[in-house]
C-alpha positions, 0 to 999 in steps of 0.5 A: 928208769922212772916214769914215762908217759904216753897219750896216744890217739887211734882212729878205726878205719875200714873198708866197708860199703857202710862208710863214706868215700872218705873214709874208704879212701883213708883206709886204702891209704893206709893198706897201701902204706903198709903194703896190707893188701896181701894180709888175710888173702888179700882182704883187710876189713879193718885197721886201726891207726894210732899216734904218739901225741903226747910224751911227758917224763917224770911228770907226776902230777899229771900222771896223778891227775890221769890216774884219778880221772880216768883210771879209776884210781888204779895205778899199774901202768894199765892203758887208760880211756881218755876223752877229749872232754878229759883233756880239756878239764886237764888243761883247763886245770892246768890254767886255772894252777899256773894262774893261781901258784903253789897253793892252787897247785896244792890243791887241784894237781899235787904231786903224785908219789910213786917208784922213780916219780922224780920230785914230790915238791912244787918246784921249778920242774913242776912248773915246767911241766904245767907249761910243757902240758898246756903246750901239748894238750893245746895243740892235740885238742886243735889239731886231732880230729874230733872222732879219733880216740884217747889212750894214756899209759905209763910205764916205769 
């Protein structure tokens, strides 16, 4: 029990004349991985994929910094908008807290309070955490393609 969090990133896919090659290549790709073709007698217009590619457990400060920025300050483990230009401005905040110590840390990502959150103080988890998203949103910004979406959620 506690907080897990997720950010996952779709990409609408479909198969009609108004796409590229490409794109109707990739959504044959996907039909024949799920063996979709026999779906609505036959003919799928469209599909959406999604990936897991972020996991984060307990870490309330990035929670706290999702709710504030993309959720509008709303936190009931609703799905989340998130732009790449958001997970840009997090690692960039990420950078600039592990730069500048608990202080900075204070100020730009504190701790966020919630049921089962894990600790509220800037400690040795906290900055693990900081290390371990710099970790991740580095990678999802290098290697998610640009047109794919964003979506956060937690659950606890």
């Amino acid at each position: 029990m506690g907080l897990d969090q997720y950010l996952s990133a779709s990409k609408y896919v479909s198969d009609s004349e108004f796409r590229d090659d490409g794109t109707r290549e990739a959504f044959s790709a996907v039909l024949a991985a799920v063996n979709g073709e026999g779906f609505v007698g036959g003919m799928v217009p469209s599909a959406t994929i999604t990936l897991s590619v972020g996991y984060w457990r307990k870490s309330n400060q990035v929670h706290g910094w999702f709710v504030n920025n993309c959720g509008g300050g709303v936190d009931e483990c609703q799905r989340m908008f998130v732009t790449r230009e958001h997970l840009t401005d997090l690692l960039n905040t990420c950078l600039t807290v592990k730069a500048g110590g608990d202080e900075v840390a204070a100020e730009l990502l504190p701790p966020h309070q919630g049921f089962f959150f894990g600790s509220n103080e800037i400690d040795e988890w906290y900055w693990e955490d900081i290390d371990n998203t710099i970790e991740q949103l580095g990678r999802i910004l290098e290697q998610v393609p640009a047109d794919w979406d964003f979506q956060y959620q937690a659950s606890w």
